[in-house]
N, C-alpha and C positions, 0 to 999 in steps of 0.2 A: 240196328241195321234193317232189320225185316220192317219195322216198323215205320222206316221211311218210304219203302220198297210201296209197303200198303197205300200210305200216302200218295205217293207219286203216280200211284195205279189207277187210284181214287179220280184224284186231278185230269188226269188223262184222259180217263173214258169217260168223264164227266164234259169235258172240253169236246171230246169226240163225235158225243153223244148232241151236243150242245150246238153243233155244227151241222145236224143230219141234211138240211136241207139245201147244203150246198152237194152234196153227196149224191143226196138221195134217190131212188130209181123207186118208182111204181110196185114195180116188184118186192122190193124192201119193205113197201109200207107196214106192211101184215105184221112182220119182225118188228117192228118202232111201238108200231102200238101195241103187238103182244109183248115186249119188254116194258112197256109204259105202265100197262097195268099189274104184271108180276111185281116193277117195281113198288108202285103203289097200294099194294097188299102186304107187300114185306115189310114196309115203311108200317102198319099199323100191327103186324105179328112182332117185329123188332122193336115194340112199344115205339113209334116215332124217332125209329132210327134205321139209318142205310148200313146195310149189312155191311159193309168195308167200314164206315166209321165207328159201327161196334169195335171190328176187330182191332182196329188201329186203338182203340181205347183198351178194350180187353189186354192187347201186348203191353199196352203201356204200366198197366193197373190190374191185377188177375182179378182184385175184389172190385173192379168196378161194376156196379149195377145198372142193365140195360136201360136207359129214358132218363137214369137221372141227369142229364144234362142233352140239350139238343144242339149243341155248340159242333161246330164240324170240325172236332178237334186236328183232321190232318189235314186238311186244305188252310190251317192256321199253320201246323208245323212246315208245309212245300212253301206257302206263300207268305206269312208272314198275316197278321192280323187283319189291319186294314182292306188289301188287296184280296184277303179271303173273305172278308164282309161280302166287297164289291162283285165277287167271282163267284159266289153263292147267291146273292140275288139277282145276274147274269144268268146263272146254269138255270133258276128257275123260272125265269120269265122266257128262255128260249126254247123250252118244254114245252109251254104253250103256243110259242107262235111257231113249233116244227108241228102240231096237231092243230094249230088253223093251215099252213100248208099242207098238211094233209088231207086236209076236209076241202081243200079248194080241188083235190084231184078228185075225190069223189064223187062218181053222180049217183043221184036219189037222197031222196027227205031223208029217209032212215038213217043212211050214212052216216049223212052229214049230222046229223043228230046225237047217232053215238058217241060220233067222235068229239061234239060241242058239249054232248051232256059229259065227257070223262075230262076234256077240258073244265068244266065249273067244279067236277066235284074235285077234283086236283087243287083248283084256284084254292077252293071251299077250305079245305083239307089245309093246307100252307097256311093259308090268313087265321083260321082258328088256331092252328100250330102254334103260331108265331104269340098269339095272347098269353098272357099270364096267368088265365084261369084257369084250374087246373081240374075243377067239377065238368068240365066240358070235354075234356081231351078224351075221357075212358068211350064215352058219347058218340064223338068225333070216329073215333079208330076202329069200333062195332059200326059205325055208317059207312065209309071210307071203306072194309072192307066187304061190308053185304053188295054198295054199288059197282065196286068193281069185280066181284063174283060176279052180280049179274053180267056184267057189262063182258068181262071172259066169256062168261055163256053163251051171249049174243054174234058175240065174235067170232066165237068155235066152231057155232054151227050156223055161220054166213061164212066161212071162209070157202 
């Protein structure tokens, strides 16, 4: 039961999140991209895993071991396989285009830059992810988290 509960949770503010830019207010942005990049540090401390689909896996499995699979096993259990392909590569293309609308409110280079260069290294981060090789990923997730350290840094103290 809990373990749908996670699922459904998962879906939701994935879909929620996924939607910022119909929402969205100015004010808010500071919040999107500081969740954007906590998320994006979790993801490579979670070895290449979203802290809710750990857990949803952990319930399912106590000896399941973090990374070894990057399947989003509960957007498969709410929606069914298929539909969770399609809603996984949805949630992650609109991640980026709610941080090109955000970079269109922004004025000055820097800004816009931040938030283009956390865009790439996002993209970077996903497309590597998604390969099969697995010499790269330890690589990837020491990168992945030094850029977006800085990239917090930068943001901390421009806020």
């Amino acid at each position: 039961m809990i373990q749908q509960v996670v699922g459904v949770i998962h879906v939701a503010f994935s879909f929620i999140l996924s939607i910022y830019f119909l929402w969205a207010r100015p004010s808010l942005d500071y919040y999107y991209l500081l969740y954007f990049i906590i998320l994006n540090i979790s993801w490579s401390l979670f070895n290449n895993e979203c802290a809710l689909s750990y857990l949803f896996k952990i319930i399912q499995n106590p000896d399941y071991i973090m990374g070894s699979t990057l399947d989003v096993e509960d957007y498969n259990a709410v929606l069914g396989d298929t539909p969770a392909k399609l809603f996984l590569n949805y949630v992650l293309f609109m991640y980026v285009f709610n941080l090109l609308f955000i970079a269109t409110r922004y004025t000055g280079l820097r800004n816009k830059l931040f938030i283009l260069l956390l865009g790439c290294a996002y993209i970077l981060y996903i497309r590597i992810l998604r390969s099969r090789e697995g010499k790269h990923k330890k690589v990837l997730q020491t990168f992945n988290v030094l850029i977006n350290t800085v990239l917090f840094g930068y943001f901390a103290l421009n806020k």
